[in-house]
C-alpha positions in Angstrom: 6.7 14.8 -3.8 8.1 13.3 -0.9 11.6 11.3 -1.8 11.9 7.6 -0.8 15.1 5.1 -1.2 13.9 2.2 -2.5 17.2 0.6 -2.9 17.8 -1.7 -5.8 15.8 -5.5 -6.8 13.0 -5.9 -6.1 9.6 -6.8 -7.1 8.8 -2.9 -7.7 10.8 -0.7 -9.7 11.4 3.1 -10.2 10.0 3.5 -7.4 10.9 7.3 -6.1 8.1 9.0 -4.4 5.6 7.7 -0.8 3.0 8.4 -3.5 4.6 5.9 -6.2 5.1 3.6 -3.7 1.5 3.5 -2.7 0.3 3.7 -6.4 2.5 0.8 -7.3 2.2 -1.4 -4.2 -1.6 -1.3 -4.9 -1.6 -1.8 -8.3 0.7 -4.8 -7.6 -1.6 -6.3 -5.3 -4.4 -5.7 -7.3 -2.9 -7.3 -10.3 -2.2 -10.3 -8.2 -5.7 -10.7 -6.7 -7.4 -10.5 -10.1 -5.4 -13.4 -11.5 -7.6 -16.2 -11.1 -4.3 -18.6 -10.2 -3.3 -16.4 -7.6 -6.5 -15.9 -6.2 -8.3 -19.0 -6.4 -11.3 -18.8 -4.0 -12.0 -15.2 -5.5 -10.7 -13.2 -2.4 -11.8 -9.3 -3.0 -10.0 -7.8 0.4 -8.6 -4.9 -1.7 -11.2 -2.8 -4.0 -9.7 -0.2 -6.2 -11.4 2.6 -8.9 -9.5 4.4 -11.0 -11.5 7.2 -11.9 -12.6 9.9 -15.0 -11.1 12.6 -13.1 -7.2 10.8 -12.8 -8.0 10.2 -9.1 -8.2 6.7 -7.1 -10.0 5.3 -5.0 -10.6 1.8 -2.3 -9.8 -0.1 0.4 -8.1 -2.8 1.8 -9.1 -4.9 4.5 -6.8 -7.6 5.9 -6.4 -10.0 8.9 -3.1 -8.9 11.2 -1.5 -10.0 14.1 -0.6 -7.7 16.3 2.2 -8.6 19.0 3.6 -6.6 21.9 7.1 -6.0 23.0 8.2 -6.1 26.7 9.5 -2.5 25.8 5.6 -1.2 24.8 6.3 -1.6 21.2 3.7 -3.0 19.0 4.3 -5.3 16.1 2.0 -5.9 13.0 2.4 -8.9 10.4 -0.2 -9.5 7.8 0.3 -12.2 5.8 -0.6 -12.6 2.0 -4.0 -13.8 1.2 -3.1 -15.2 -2.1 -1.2 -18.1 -3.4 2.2 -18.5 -5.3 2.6 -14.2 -5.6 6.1 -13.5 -6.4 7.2 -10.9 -3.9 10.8 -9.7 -3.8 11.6 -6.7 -1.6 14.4 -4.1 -2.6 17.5 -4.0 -0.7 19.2 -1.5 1.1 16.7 2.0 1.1 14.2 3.0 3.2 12.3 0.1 3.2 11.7 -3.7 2.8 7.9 -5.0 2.6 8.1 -9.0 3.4 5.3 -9.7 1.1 2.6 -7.3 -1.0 -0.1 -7.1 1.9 3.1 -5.5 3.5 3.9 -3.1 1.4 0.5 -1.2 0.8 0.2 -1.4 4.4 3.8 0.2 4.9 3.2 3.2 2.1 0.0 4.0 3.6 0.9 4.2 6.8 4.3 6.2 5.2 1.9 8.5 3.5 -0.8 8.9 6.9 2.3 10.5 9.1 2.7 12.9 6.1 -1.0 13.7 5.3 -1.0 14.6 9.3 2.3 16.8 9.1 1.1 20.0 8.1 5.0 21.1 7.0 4.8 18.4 4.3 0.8 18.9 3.6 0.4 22.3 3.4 -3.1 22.0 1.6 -3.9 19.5 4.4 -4.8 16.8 1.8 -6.5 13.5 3.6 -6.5 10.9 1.0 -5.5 8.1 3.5 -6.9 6.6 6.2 -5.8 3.9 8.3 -7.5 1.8 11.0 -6.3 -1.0 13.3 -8.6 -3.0 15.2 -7.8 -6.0 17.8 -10.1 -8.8 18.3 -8.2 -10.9 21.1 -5.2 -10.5 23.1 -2.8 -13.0 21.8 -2.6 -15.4 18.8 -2.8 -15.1 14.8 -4.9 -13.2 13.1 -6.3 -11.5 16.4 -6.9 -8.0 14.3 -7.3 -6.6 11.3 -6.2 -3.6 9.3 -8.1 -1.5 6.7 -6.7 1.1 4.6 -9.3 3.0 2.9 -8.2 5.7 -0.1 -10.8 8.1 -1.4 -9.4 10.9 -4.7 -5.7 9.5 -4.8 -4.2 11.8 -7.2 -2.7 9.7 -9.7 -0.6 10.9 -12.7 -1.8 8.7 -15.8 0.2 8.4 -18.8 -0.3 7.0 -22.0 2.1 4.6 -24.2 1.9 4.9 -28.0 0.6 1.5 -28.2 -2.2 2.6 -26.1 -1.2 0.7 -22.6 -1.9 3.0 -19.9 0.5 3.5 -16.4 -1.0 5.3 -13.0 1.7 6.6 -10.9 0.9 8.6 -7.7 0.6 12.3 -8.6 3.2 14.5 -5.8 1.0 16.2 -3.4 3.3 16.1 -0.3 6.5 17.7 0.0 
């Protein structure tokens, strides 16, 4: 398991792992686009399987904008593709999404730099993959970003009155 800060609020809670941040910030977003109010023209940029075996699997494709510094940096913003989500980011901790597009973009990418450090992935696990693409040099939406998740190990437990939580299973340290 590798330890995150979330801080306190927030629109996500208990959060205490990369892996439950993932788990939840997708579960969160795919809550929000399967709710026909939130999602009114039927937008499917996030697919997501939980499978038989307690694994997970999908991806997410969304428009970004990507902006560069005068110091080299890069900047990404991806805006959220639905209507009237209620997104509040924790505050102080490692970490503050600006919206839910944000936040599975920022605990994948969190959980990429991991998978790719062989100290915290000793069984070189590759669950995540992450791709940016520009289309133009300049302007909104001149990108795109597409997170793509294939065996997520997920920890599933079941509630006495049958409802069912996924939380990301530790497999990074």
């Amino acid at each position: 398991m590798t330890a995150i800060t979330w801080g306190t609020g927030g629109t996500l809670q208990g959060i205490t792992s990369v892996e439950d941040y993932f788990t939840g910030s997708i579960n969160y977003l795919y809550a929000q686009q399967n709710t026909s109010a939130k999602n009114p023209s039927n937008i499917q940029n996030l697919t997501r399987t939980i499978n038989s075996t307690g694994t997970m699997s999908g991806s997410l494709t969304v428009p970004a904008t990507f902006t560069g510094a005068a110091n080299g940096n890069i900047t990404v913003a991806a805006a959220s593709y639905l209507t009237g989500v209620t997104w509040v980011a924790p505050t102080g901790g490692d970490t503050q999404p600006a919206n839910e597009v944000i936040a599975v973009i920022d605990s994948a990418r969190r959980l990429k730099v991991l998978e790719l450090d062989t100290s915290k992935n000793p069984n070189n696990a590759n669950y995540i993959s992450v791709a940016f693409a520009m289309g133009a040099s300049s302007g909104s939406n001149n990108g795109s970003i597409t997170i793509s998740f294939s065996g997520f190990p997920l920890d599933i437990t079941v509630a006495n009155n049958g409802d069912i939580t996924y939380s990301g299973k530790a497999y990074l340290s």
